[in-house]
VOBA-1610 file (N, C-alpha, C; in pm, whole numbers, padded with zeros to 5 digits, always signed):
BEGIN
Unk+00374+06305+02864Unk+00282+06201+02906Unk+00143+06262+02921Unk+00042+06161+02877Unk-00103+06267+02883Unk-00166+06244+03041Unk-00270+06276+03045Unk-00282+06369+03140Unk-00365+06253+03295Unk-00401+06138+03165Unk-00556+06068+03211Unk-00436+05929+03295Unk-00337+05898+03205Unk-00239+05772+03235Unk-00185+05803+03433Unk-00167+05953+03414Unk-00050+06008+03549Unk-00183+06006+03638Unk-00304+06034+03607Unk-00371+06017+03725Unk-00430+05932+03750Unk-00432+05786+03665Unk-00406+05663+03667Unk-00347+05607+03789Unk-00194+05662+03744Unk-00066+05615+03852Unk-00071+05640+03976Unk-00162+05790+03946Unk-00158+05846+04145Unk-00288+05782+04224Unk-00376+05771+04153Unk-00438+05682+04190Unk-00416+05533+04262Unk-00341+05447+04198Unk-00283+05318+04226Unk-00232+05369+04327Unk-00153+05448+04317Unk-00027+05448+04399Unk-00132+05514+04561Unk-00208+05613+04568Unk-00266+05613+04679Unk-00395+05529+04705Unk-00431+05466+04635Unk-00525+05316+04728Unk-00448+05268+04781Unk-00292+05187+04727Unk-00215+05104+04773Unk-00162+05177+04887Unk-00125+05276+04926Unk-00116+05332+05056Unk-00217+05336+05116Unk-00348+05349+05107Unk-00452+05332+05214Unk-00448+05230+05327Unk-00419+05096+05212Unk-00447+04984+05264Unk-00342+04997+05440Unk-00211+05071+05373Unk-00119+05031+05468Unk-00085+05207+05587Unk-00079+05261+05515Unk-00073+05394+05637Unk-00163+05454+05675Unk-00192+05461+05837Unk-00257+05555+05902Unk-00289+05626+05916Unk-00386+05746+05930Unk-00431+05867+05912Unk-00427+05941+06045Unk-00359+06011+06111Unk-00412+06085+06224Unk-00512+06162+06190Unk-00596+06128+06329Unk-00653+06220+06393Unk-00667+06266+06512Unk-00705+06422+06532Unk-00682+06452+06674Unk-00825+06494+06678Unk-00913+06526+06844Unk-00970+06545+06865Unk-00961+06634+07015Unk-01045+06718+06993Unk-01006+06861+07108Unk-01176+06855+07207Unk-01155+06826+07285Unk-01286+06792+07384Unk-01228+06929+07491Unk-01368+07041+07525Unk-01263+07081+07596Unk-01436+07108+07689Unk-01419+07179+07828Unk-01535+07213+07906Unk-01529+07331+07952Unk-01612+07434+07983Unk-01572+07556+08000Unk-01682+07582+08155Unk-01635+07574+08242Unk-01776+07638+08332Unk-01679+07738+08415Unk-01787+07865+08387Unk-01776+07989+08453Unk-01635+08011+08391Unk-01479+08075+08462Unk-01388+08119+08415Unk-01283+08041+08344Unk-01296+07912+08417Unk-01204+07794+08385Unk-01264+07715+08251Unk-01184+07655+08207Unk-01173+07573+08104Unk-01061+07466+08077Unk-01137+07366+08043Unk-01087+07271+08077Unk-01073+07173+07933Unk-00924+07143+07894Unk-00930+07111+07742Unk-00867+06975+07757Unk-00894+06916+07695Unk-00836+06704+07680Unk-00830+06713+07525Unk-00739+06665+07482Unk-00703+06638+07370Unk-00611+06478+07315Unk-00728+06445+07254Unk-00658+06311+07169Unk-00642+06300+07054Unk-00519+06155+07019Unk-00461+06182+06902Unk-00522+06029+06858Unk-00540+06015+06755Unk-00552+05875+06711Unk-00516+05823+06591Unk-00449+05743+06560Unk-00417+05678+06422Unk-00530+05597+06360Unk-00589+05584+06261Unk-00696+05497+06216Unk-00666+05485+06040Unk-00663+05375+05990Unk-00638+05328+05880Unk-00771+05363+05781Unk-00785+05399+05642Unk-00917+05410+05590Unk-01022+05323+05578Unk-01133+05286+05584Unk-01176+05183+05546Unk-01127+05121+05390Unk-01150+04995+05407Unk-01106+04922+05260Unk-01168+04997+05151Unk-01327+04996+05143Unk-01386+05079+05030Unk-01348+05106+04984Unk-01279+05249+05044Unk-01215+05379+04993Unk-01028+05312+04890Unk-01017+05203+04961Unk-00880+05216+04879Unk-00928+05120+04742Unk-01076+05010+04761Unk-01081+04983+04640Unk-01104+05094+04555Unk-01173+05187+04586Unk-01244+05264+04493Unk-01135+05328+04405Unk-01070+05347+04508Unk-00959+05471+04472Unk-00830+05321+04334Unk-00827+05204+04397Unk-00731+05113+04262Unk-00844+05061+04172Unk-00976+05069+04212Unk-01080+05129+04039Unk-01017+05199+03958Unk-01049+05324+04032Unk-01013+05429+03997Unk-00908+05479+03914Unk-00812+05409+03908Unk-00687+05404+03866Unk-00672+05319+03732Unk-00715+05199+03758Unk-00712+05109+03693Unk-00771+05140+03544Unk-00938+05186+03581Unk-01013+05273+03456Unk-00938+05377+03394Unk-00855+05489+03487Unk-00813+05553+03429Unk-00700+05524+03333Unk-00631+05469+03374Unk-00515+05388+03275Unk-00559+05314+03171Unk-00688+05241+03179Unk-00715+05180+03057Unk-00745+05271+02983Unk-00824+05375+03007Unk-00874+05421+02911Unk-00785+05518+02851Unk-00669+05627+02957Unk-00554+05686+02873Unk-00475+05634+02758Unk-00463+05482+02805Unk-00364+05460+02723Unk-00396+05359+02594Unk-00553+05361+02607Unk-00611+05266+02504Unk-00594+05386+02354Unk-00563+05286+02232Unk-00569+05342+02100Unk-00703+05387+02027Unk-00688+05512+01986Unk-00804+05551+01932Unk-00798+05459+01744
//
């Protein structure tokens, strides 16, 4: 299979996950005065913005046309 079609597919296939799974992130806040230190840490799930998953089933879409179009 050539090369332009498969990254076509992975394409599709990760916009269409954007839309739907979460991304962790963590974040490390920490304070330090004199010997002590003092660390808080959060976790957060946040979905991508849409943009990014149109761009990314563009992305895909072009690529597939154009792999698999006849010369």
């Amino acid at each position: 299979m050539k090369a332009l079609p498969l990254l076509g597919v992975l394409l599709l296939i990760l916009g269409a996950l954007s839309f739907v799974v979460p991304v962790p992130h963590r974040d490390d806040h920490s304070l330090r005065v004199g010997d002590a230190k003092f660390t808080l840490q959060t976790e957060s799930r946040e979905k991508l913005p849409p943009a990014i998953g149109i761009i990314l089933l563009g992305g895909g879409v072009l690529s597939l046309v154009l792999g698999l179009r006849k010369n």
